[in-house]
C-alpha positions in Angstrom: 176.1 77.2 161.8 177.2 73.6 162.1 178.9 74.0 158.4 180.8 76.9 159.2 182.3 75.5 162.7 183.4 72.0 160.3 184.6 74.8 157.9 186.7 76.7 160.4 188.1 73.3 162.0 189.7 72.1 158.7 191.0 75.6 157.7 192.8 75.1 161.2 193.8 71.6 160.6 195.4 72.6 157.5 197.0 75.4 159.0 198.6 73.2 161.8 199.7 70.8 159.0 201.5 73.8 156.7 202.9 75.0 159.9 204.0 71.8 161.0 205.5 70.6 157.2 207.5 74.4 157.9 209.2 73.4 161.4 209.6 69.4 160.7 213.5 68.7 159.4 213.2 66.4 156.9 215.5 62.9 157.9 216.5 59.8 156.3 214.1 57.2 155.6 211.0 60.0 155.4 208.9 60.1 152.2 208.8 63.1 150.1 205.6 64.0 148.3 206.6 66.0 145.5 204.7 68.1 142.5 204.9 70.6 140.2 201.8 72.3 138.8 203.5 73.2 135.5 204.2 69.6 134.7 202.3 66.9 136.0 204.7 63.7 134.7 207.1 64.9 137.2 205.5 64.8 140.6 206.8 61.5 142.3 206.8 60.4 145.5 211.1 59.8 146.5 212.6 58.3 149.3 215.0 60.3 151.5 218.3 58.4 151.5 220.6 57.4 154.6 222.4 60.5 153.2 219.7 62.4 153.0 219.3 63.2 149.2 217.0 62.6 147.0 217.0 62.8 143.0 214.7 64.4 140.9 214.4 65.3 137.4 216.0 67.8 135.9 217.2 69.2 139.7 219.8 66.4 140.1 220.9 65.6 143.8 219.0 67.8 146.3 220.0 67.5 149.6 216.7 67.0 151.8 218.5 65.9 155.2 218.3 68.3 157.8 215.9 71.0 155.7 212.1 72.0 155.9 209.8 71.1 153.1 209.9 74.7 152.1 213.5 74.7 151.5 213.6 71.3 149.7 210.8 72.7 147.9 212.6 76.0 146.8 216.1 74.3 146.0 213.9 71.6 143.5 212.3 75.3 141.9 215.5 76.3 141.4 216.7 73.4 139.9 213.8 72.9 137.3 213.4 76.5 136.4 215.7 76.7 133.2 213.4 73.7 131.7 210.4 76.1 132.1 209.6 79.5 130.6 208.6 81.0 133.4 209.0 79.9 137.1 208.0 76.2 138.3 205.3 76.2 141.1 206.9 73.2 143.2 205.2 72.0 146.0 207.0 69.3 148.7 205.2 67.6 151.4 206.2 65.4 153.9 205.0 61.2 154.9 207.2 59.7 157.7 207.8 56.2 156.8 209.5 53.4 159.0 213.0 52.3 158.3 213.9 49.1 159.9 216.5 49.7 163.0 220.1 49.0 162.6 220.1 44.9 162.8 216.6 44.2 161.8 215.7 42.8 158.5 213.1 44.1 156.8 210.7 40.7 157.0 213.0 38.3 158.9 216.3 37.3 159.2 217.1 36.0 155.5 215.7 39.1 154.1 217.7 42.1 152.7 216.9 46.1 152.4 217.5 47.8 149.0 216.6 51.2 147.9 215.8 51.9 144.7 215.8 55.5 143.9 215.7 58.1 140.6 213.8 57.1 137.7 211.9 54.3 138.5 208.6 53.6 138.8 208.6 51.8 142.5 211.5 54.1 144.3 211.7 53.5 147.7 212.7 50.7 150.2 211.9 47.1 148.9 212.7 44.1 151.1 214.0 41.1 149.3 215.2 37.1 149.7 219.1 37.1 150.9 220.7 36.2 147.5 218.7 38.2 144.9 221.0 39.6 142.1 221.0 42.6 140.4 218.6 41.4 137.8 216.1 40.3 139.7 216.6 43.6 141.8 215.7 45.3 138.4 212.7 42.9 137.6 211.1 43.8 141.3 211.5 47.7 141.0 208.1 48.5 139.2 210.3 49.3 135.5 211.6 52.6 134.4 210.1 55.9 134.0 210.3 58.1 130.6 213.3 59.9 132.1 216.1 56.8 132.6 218.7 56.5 131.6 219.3 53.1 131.4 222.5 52.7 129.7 224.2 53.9 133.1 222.7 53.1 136.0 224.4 52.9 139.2 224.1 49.9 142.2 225.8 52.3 145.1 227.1 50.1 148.2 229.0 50.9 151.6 231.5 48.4 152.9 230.1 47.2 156.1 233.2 47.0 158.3 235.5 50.1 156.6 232.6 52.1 155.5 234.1 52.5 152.1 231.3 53.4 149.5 231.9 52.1 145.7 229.8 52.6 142.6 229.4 50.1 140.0 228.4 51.1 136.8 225.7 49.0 134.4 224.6 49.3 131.0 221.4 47.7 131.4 220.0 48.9 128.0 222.8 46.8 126.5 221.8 43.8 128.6 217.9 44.2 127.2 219.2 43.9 123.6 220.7 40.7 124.6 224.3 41.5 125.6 226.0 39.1 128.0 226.3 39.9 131.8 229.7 38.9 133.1 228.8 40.2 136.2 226.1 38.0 138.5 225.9 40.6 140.6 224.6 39.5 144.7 223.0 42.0 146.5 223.8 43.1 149.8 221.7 44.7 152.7 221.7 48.2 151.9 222.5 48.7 148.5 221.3 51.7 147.0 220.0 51.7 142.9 219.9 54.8 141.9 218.9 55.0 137.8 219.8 58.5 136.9 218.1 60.8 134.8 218.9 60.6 130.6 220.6 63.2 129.5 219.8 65.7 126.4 219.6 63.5 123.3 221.4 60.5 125.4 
């Protein structure tokens, strides 16, 4: 009898917690667990973005922001389903994380908060020293997953007082095989790496 009342209680939990991942809207900052049962080398854990995308294999940008885990989960189906011969099972879960308020650093007040997101192996939030560069960004991100493309990935920053966003471009496989950076590049609180997914023979 006592088995079947612990049974019964974590059928409910579990109930609560699919009907709760159904009714939560997903927002910036949250952590997306993400797998596909077809293809274990792609389930990753990703970051929701201040704009609340995230990037994921083969799906691209998929816009997370303001959705349930049921529709982030459908849209990333849809978005894998013509690498598979017959329909993706996708499933998307939801772990609130803490993002430091507006003002706050992430461990004190020389410290800076970069995101690193798309085929790495550390995506996420990382705090880091005012004055890191882009190459030490690189160095601290955990390295690159199967999928990068390296020759073009992307340091994405917002101008603090217009609010302007820019994109600069980097070749870092070039940089590996020894070319030179002209470029020191200083990162700022709230840049955003995103390394993109390679492309078909790229």
């Amino acid at each position: 009898m006592k088995y079947l009342i612990f049974a019964l209680w974590g059928l409910m939990l579990a109930a609560t917690s699919a009907s709760a991942q159904n009714v939560y809207r997903i927002q910036p900052g949250d952590t997306l667990a993400i797998e596909v049962l077809e293809d274990t080398s792609l389930n990753r854990s990703l970051l929701v973005l201040p704009d609340g995308t995230v990037n994921f294999p083969f799906a691209g940008t998929v816009q997370a922001g303001g959705r349930t885990a049921a529709q982030v989960q459908q849209n990333i189906a849809a978005g894998i389903a013509p690498n598979f011969a017959t329909s993706p099972t996708v499933f998307v879960s939801v772990n609130s994380v803490s993002i430091p308020r507006v003002g706050e650093t992430a461990v004190g007040p020389d410290a800076i908060n970069v995101y690193f997101i798309g085929e790495v192996n550390g995506d996420g939030l990382r705090p880091m020293a005012a004055g890191t560069t882009f190459l030490q960004a690189i160095a601290q991100s955990g390295g690159f997953s199967r999928f990068a493309a390296t020759k073009r990935i992307q340091l994405r920053r917002t101008d603090p007082v217009t609010g302007t966003p820019s994109i600069i471009t980097i070749n870092y496989r070039a940089l590996s095989d020894g070319a030179e950076f002209n470029r020191n590049i200083i990162l700022q609180d709230g840049d955003v790496i995103l390394v993109p997914e390679r492309r078909l023979f790229e």
